[in-house]
N, C-alpha and C positions, 0 to 999 in steps of 0.2 A: 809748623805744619802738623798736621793728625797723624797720629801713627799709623804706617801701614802706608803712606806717599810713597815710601821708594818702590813697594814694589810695581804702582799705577805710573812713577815716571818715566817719561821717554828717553829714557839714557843715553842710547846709541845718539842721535841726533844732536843732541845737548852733549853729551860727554864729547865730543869730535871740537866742541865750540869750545871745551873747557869748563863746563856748567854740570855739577853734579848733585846728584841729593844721597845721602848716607842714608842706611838704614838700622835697624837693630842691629846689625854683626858689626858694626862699626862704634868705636868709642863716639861718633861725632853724629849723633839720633840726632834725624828730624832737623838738617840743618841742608842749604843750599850753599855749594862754593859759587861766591861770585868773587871779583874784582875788590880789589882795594877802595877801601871810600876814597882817596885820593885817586887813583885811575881815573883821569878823565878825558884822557888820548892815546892815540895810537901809541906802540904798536901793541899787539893784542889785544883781550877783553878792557874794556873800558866803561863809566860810566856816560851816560846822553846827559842825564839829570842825576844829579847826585843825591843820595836817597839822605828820607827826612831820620834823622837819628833818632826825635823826640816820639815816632810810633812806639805804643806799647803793645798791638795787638798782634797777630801772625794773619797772615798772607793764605788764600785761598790756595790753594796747590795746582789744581786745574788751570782758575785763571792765571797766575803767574806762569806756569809751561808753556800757556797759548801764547801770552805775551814772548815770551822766550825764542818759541819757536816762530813765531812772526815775523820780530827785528831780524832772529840767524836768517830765515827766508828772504827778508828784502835786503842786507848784507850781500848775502850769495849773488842775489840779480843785480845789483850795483856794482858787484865785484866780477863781473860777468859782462859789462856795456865796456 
């Protein structure tokens, strides 16, 4: 991600999920916590589709949070029926 993500990520909503992004004050810049590549079921964060290893490029910032915050929101209403 481009420096300067953490301060535009929506933390609260995402940090609650377990989904954080570091910033400069952090030894760990510019980097997303997700889920184990093995994680791929309950209970906690998990992967749907297990991500491709062989990308070499970085992730748009915006679109991944949208993402992000989409599945937490359809989670929530599924976890809600």
């Amino acid at each position: 991600m481009s420096p300067g993500t953490d301060r535009e990520w929506p933390h609260g909503e995402l940090a609650r999920a377990g989904v954080e992004c570091f910033g400069a004050h952090s030894e760990y810049v510019h980097h997303v916590g997700v889920p184990r590549v093995d994680r791929i079921d309950r209970p906690g964060p998990f992967w749907l589709v297990t991500p491709d290893r062989t990308a070499k490029e970085h992730v748009d910032a915006t679109a991944l949070a949208d993402v992000l915050l989409e599945r937490l929101r359809r989670a929530s209403q599924d976890g809600a029926r």
